[in-house]
N, C-alpha and C positions, 0 to 999 in steps of 0.2 A: 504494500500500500504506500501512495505517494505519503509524503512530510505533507504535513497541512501549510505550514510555512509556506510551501513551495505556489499554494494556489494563489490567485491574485484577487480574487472576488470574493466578497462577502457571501456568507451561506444561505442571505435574504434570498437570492434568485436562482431561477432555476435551468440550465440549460439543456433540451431537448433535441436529440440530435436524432436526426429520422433518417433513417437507411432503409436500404435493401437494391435489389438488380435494378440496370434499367427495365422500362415496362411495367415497373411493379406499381405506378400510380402516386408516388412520391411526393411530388407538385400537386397532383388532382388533390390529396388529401390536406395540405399543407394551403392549398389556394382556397380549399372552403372551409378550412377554418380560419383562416385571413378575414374571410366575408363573415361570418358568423361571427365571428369576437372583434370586428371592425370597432365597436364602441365600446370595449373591453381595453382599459390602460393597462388590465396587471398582465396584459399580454403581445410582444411583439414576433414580426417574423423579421428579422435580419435578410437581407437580398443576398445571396451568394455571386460572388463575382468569377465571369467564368470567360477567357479568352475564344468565346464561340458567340457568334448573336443569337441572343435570344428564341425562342420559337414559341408556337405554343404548347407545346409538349415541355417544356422546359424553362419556366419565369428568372431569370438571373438579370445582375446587371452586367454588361457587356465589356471588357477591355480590350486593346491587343496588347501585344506580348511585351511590348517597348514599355507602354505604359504600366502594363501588370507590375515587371521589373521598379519600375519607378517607385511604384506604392508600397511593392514589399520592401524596397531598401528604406523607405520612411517608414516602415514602421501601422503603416494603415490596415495590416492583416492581422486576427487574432491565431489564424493557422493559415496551412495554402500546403495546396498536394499539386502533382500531374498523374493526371489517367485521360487516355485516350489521346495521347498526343496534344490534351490542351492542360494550362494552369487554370485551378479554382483557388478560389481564397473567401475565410468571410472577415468581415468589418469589423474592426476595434472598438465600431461602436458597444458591439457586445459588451463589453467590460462597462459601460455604465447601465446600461440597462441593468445586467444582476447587480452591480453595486446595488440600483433602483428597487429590489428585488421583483424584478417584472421577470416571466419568465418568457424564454427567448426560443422560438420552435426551428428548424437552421436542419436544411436538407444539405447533407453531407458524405464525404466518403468514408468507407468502415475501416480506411487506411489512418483516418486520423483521430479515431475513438480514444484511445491510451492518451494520446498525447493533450487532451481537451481534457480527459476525466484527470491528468495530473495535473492539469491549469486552476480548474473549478472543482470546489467543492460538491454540487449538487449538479450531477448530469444522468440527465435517464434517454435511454438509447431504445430507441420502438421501430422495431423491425417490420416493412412490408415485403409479405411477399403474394406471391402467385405463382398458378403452376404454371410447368416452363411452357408447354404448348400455350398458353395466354400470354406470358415475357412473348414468344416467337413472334405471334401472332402482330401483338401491339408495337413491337419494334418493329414489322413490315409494314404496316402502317404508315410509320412513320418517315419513310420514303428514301431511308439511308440506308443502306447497303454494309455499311462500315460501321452501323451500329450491331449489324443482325453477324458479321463478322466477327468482332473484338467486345460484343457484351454479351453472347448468346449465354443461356442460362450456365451449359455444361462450360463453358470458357471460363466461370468465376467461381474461385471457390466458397463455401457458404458459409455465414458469420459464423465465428465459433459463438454456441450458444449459451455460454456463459455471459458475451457482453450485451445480449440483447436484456432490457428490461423487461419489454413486451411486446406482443407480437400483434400482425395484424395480417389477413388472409383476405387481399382484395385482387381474388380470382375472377369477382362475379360481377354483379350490379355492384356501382360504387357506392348506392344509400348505404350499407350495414358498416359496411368499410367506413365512410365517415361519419357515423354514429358513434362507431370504437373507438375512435380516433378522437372526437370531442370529448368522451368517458374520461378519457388519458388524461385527457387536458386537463378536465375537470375536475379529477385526483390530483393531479400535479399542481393544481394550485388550493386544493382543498378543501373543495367546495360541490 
């Protein structure tokens, strides 16, 4: 277990870090609870920033790689990974928000779970998934070739499932899916 010294945030807030494959509905569940808790302060989403534009399969804010560079040397990123040939990073704003104790929900990679739960005190990590003919399916979809290459299901190996807190199964219709999803939330702030 990290040193508590070592985290920088208060154990007021909370940070949720939502995983799982591409296809698994990650943004879908993440973007309606953005709309539902729109008038809800104890709770924010942080924009991930991602060297690819934007789509709608995928809500980020946009850099290219010069400027990505620039930001991480200042200091503007609370973590930042590469997968798939691009840099992600999220925002340092994070760090006041939990000071704030608001809790912060932040679609991320499961490469950088350790390194976030040794930052922050309070991180819960909720795993979607679906089955992999639904991943297939939803990644052909979505019109890229190079996704259904380099993220097919069997290409990634599966969270070890110790670091999932909880999980979420949105194979089907996305209602149940972000029902569960709001529950979470709902626990996680306590209410």
């Amino acid at each position: 277990m990290a040193d508590p010294r070592s985290h920088t945030a208060p154990a007021g807030g909370t940070l949720v870090l939502v995983v799982g494959p591409s296809g698994a509905g990650k943004d879908t569940l993440i973007g309606e609870a953005k709309t539902r808790l729109a008038s809800d302060n104890r709770f924010v989403f942080p924009r991930r920033i991602v060297t690819r534009a934007a789509s709608r399969w995928e809500d980020h804010d946009t850099l290219d790689e010069a400027r990505f560079a620039i930001d991480l040397a200042a200091g503007s990123f609370v973590v930042h990974w590469r997968a798939h040939g691009l840099s992600y990073a999220l925002p340092a704003t994070i760090d006041g928000d939990l000071s704030a104790g608001r809790i912060a929900i932040c679609n991320v990679s499961r490469s950088v779970i350790h390194s976030l739960k040794a930052r922050y005190r309070r991180v819960r990590v909720v795993l979607i998934e679906a089955r992999p003919e639904v991943l297939v399916d939803r990644l052909a979809k979505r019109g890229r070739e190079q996704d259904l290459a380099t993220r097919a299901p069997a290409a990634r190996p599966d969270l070890d499932p110790g670091l999932a807190d909880d999980r979420i199964d949105n194979s089907g219709e996305v209602a149940p899916a972000v029902e569960a999803f709001m529950a979470l939330l709902a626990r996680y702030a306590g209410g």
